[in-house]
MARFIKOL-707500 format. One record per residue (C-alpha): x, y, z. Coordinates in steps of 0.05 Angstrom, whole numbers, padded with zeros to 5 digits, always signed. Layout:
BEGIN
XYZ;...
END
This chain:
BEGIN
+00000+00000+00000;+00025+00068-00018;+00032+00105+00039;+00019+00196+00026;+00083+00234+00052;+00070+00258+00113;+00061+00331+00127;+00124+00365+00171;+00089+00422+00205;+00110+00430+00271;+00066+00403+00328;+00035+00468+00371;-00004+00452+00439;-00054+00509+00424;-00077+00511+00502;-00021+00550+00511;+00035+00595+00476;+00110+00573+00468;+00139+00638+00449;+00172+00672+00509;+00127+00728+00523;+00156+00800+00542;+00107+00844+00567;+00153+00911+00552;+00158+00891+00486;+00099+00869+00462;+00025+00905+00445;-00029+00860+00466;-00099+00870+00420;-00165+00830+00423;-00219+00849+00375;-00299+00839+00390;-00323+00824+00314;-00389+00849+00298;-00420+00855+00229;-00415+00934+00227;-00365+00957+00275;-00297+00929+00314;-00280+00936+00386;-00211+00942+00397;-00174+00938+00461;-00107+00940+00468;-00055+00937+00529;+00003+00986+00505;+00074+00974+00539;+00087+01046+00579;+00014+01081+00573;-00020+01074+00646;-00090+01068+00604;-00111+01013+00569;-00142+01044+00504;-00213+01020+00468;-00229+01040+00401;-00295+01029+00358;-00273+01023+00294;-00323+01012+00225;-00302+00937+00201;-00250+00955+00158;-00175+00921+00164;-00135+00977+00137;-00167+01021+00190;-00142+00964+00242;-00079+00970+00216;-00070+01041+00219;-00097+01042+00294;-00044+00995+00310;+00016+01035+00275;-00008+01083+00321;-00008+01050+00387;+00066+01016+00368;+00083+01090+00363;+00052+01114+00425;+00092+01050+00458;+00166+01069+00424;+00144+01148+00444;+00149+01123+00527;+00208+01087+00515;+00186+01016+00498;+00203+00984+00433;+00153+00944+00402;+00191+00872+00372;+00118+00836+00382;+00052+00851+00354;-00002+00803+00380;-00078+00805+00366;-00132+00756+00382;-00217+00751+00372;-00259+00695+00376;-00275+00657+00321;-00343+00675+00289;-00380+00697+00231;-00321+00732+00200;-00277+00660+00196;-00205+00661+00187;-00185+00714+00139;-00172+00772+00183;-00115+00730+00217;-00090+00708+00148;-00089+00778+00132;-00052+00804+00194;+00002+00756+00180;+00022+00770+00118;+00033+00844+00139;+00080+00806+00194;+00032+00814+00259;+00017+00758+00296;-00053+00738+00302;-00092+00688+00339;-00168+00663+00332;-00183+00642+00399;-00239+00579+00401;-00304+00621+00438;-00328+00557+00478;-00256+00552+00503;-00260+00619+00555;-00291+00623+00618;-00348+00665+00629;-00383+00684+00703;-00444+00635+00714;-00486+00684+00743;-00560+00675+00713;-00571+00750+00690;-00487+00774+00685;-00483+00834+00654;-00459+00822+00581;-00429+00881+00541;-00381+00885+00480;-00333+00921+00525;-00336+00876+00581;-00324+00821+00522;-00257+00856+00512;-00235+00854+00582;-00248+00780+00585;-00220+00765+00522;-00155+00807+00551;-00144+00763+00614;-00155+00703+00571;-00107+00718+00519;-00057+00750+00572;-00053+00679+00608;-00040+00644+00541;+00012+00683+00525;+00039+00675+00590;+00040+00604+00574;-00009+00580+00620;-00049+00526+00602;-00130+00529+00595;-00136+00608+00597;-00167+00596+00527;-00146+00557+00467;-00126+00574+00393;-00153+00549+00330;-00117+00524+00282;-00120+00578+00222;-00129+00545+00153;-00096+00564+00090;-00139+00584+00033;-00136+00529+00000;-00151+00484+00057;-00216+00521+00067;-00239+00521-00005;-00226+00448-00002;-00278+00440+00043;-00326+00469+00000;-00350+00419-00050;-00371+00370+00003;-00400+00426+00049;-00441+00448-00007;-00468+00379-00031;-00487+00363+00036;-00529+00425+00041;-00557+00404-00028;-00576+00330-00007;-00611+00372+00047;-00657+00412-00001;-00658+00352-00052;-00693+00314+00005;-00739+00374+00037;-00768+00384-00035;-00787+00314-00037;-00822+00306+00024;-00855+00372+00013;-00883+00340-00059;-00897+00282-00023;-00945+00319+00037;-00973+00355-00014;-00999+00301-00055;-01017+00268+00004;-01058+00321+00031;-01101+00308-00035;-01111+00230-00022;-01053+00214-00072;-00994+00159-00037;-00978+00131-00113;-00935+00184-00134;-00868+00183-00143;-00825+00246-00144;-00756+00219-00158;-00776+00188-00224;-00738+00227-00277;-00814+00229-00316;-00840+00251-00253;-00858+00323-00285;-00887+00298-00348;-00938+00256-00308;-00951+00303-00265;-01015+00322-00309;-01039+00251-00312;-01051+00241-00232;-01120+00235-00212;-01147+00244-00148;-01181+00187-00105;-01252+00226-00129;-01219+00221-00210;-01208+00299-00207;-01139+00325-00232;-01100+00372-00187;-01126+00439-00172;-01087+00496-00216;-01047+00524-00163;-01028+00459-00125;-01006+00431-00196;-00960+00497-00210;-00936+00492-00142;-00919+00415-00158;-00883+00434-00220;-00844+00494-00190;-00817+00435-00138;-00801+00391-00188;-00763+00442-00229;-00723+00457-00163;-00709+00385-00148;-00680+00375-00218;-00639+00436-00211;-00614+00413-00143;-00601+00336-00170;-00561+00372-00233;-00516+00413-00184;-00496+00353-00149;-00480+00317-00196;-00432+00364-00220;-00405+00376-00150;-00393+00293-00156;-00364+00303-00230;-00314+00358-00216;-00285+00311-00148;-00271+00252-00194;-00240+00293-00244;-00197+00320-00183;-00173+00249-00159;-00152+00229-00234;-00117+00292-00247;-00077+00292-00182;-00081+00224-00145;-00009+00228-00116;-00024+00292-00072;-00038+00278+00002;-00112+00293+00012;-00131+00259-00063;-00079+00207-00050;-00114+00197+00028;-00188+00191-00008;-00161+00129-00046;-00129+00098+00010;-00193+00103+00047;-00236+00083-00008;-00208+00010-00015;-00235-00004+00050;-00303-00047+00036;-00356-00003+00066;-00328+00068+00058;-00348+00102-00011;-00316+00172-00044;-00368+00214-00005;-00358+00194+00067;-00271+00186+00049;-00276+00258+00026;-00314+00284+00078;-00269+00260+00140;-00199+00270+00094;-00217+00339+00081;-00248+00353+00152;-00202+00307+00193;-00145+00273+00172;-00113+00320+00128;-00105+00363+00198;-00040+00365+00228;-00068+00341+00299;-00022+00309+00357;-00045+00239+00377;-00106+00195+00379;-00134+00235+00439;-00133+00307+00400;-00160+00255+00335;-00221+00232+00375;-00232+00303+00410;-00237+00337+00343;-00272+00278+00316;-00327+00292+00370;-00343+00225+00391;-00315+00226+00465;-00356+00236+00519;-00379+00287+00576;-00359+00268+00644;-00397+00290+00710;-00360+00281+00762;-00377+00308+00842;-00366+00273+00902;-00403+00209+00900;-00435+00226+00834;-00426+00196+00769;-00456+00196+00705;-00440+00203+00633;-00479+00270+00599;-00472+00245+00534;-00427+00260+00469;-00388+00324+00479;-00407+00375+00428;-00340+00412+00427;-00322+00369+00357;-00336+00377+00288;-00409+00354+00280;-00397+00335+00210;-00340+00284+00233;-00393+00256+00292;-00451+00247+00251;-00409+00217+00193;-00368+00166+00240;-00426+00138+00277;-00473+00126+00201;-00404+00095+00179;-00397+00052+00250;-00466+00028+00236;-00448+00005+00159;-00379-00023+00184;-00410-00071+00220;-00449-00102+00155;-00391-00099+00102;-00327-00114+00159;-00359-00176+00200;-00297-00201+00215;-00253-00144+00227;-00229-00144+00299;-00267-00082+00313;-00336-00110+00294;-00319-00172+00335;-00305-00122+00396;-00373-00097+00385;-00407-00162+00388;-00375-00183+00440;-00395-00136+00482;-00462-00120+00462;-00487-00194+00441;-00520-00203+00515;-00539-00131+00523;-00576-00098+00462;-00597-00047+00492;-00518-00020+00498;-00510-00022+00429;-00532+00059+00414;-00481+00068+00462;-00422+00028+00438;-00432+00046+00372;-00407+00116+00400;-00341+00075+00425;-00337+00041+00366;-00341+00110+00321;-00279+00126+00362;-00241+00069+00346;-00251+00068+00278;-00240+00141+00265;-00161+00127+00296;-00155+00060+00259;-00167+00102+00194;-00125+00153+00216;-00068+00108+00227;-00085+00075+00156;-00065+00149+00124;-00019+00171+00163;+00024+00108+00180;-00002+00051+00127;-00025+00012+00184;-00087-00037+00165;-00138-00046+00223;-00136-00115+00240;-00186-00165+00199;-00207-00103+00152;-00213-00125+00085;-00188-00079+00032;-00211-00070-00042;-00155-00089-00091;-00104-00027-00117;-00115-00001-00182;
END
């Protein structure tokens, strides 16, 4: 088996910073996003106040702000060799930070659910008490203390548009299957259950449909029909060129890492080009740590509550990516038909065989397994044991 060349970024523990931090030297900046304005705060080295500026959402003006408070810095007598600025991650998505660093500032998008906030049932919530907090939060990472906040990991721009084609046909699949069922209640609603709205003649016969009583359908329900079935084809054409324009991608490049990572995956019996692409491009293409930081990401680990004599299990943690969780535990289900006698479906007998009702909740386990077995089969080469694999082309 051909194994893809592994990647040789550097490993970061995004918890916490590793760059000595010099508090004379360096202007601290958080920015509260908002669709109209910016917040800024900074913490200038030598200027007793701690300034806050409301600037319209424009990065040039950011920049010129920050010229401006390095200047104020070097005016009391403290030379600037660090520029840091942080904000949560949000609406806005990663290209500010790309943006910053490229003119040579550092920037940071800090994960939201990641800082602490007061658990009072009616705190006070302002964007400028948002800056302080994000201040004291991004202070202690710097610092290099662990869980003040934590970083996420900013994407190139080709890593994010590579996440669009199988973003996108999801959402499609979505509105493919809503415009169905909406046919479908609407015929329904008239007596008709024959119907069927996935035929590719569907339209045509539209006109032909009688009602239980032999009446056709009323004029406006009929258009109504027809406007949905004009949709659905449109959707079903889109898709298909969504699925056209991937395979075209693995044939014209199947020795790079991701496309070369989609094969690899795609011999296993049971795993098809959709679901490979889908946790390649979300998953294992990421640089991550170990198999703890793979099933954390991966979503499919659980909630703990722990206190005193208490202790229960809450449930899947929803700090992951959903698409990874929802994708895992469908493909746990299916691995269990087309891998019988893999050692991880044998696992799962074994342990659910005398208790059925556990199996809804070792299918979660079992998700987690097999989402580091496949990560080891891209990274490292490393079969799972008793997988069976389709042959190499």
């Amino acid at each position: 088996m051909h194994k893809p060349k592994k990647q040789k970024k550097p490993l970061n523990d995004l918890s916490r910073s590793i760059t000595p931090f010099d508090p004379n030297r360096s202007l601290i900046v958080v920015i509260e996003l908002s669709k109209e304005s910016w917040l800024v705060a900074g913490i200038v080295p030598g200027v007793e106040r701690q300034p806050l500026k409301k600037l319209a959402a424009d990065e040039n003006g950011l920049l010129k702000l920050l010229e401006r408070w390095r200047a104020e810095a070097e005016k009391a007598g403290h030379k600037i060799d660090r520029m840091t600025v942080a904000f949560e991650a949000g609406r806005d998505g990663f290209w500010l930070a790309r943006w910053l660093r490229a003119r040579g500032i550092e920037a940071h998008v800090i994960h939201a659910a990641s800082v602490a906030v007061a658990r009072e049932h009616r705190r006070a919530k302002t964007d400028r008490l948002d800056t302080e907090q994000l201040k004291r939060a991004f202070l202690g990472w710097l610092r290099g203390e662990r869980e003040h906040c934590k970083m996420c990991v900013i994407p190139t721009f080709a890593e994010e548009d590579a996440k669009r084609p199988h973003r996108e046909r999801e959402t499609l699949v979505g509105e493919h299957t809503t415009v169905i069922n909406r046919v479908k209640g609407t015929l329904a609603r008239l007596g008709i259950r024959s119907f069927n709205p996935t035929l590719k003649k569907a339209p045509e016969r539209l006109e032909h449909v009688r009602t239980p009583e032999g009446e056709p359908i009323p004029p406006n329900t009929l258009a109504e029909l027809q406007r949905d079935l004009a949709r659905k084809q449109l959707v079903s054409e889109q898709i298909r060129q969504i699925e056209k324009a991937r395979l075209e991608q693995l044939k014209r490049a199947p020795k790079t890492a991701p496309n070369l990572m989609v094969l690899i995956l795609m011999r296993v019996i049971g795993i098809g080009i959709e679901t490979a692409d889908m946790l390649v491009k979300e998953i294992l293409s990421r640089n991550l740590r170990d198999r703890r930081a793979v099933a954390r990401y991966g979503g499919v680990t659980g909630a703990p509550d722990e206190s005193g004599k208490r202790r229960r299990e809450k449930g899947l943690a929803r700090s992951g990516n959903a698409r990874v969780r929802r994708g895992m535990i469908q493909l746990a289900w299916r691995f269990l038909d087309y891998q019988k006698e893999s050692a991880l479906a044998k696992w799962f007998r074994a342990r659910t065989e005398n208790a059925p009702r556990l199996r809804k909740k070792m299918i979660v386990a079992l998700a987690r397994k097999l989402l580091i077995a496949l990560w080891h089969l891209v990274r490292d080469g490393v079969v799972p044991e008793g997988v069976v694999l389709r042959p190499a082309h």
